[in-house]
C-alpha distance (Angstrom), angle and dihedral (degrees) to the residues before:
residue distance angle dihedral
X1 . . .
X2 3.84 . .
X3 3.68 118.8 .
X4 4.25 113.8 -131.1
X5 4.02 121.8 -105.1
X6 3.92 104.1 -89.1
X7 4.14 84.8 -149.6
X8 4.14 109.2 14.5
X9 3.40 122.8 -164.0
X10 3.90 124.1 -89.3
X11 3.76 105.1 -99.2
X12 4.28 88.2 -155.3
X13 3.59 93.3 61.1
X14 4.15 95.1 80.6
X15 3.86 75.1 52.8
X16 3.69 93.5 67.0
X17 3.67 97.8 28.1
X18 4.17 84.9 69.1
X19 3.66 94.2 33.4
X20 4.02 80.9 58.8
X21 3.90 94.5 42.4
X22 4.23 84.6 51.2
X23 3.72 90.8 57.2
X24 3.79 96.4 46.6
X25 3.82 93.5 41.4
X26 3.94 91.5 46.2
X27 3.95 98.2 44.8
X28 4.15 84.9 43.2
X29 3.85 93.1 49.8
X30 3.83 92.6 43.8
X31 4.06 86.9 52.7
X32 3.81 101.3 35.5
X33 4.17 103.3 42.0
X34 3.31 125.2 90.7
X35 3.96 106.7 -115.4
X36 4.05 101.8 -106.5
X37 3.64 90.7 48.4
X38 3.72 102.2 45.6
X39 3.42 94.9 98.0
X40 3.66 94.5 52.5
X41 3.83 90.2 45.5
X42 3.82 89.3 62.4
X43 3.53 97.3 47.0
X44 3.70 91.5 63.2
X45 3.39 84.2 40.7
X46 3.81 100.1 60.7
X47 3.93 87.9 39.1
X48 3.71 84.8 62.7
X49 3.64 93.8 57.0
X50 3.09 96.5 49.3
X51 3.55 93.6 54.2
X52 4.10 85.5 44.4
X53 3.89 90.0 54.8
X54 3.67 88.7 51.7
X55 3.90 87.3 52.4
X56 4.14 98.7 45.3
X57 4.18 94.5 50.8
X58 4.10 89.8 44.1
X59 3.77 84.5 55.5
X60 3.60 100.5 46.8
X61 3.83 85.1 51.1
X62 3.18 117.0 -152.3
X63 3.96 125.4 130.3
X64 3.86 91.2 -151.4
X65 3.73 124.0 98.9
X66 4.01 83.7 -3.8
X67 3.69 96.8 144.5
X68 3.59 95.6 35.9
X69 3.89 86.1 54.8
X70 3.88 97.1 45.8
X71 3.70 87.6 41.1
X72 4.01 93.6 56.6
X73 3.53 93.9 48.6
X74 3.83 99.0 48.9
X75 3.55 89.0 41.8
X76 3.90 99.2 47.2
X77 4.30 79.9 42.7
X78 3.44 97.5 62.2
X79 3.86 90.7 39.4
X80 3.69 93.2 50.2
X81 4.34 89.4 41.7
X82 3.78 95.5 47.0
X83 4.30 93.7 50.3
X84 3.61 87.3 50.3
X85 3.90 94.0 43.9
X86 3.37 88.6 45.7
X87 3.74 101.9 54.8
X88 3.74 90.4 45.7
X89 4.04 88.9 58.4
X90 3.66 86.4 49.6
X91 3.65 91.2 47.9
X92 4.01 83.6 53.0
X93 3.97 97.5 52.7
X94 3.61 84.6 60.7
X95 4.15 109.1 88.8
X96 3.84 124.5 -115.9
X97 3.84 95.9 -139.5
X98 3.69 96.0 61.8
X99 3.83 122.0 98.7
């Protein structure tokens, strides 16, 4: 028989760790990509967290709340990806020969 965790991990922090990844990812494809493909550059982008999310909660492995967890950090992914994407197309409507 296997004796419990005295102290398991917290479940939420794969959560954050791709919430953090989204931000970094987002800000760094908004910088780095070429303006006509930046919108293709953060779909493969989000696809990879996705796929990253999937990793983190298999690793912490526990089957409890495992939806809910993958769930939250998609969710709070795209959430986080389409604020940033957003303010760098509004950043782009603005034009380069004013100031």
């Amino acid at each position: 028989m296997t004796e419990p965790a005295l102290a398991p991990r917290n479940a939420f922090v794969g959560v954050f760790v791709v919430w953090g990844a989204a931000l970094v990812a987002s800000v760094a494809a908004g910088i780095l990509a070429p303006e006509p493909t930046r919108m293709t550059w953060e779909l493969i982008m989000f696809g990879g967290l996705v796929l990253l999310s999937f990793a983190v909660q298999l690793w912490y492995g526990s089957v409890r709340g495992f939806i809910f967890r993958v769930a939250c950090s998609v969710l709070g992914a795209l959430l986080i990806t389409g604020l940033i994407s957003a303010g760098f197309g509004l950043v782009g409507l603005i034009p380069s020969g004013v100031g």
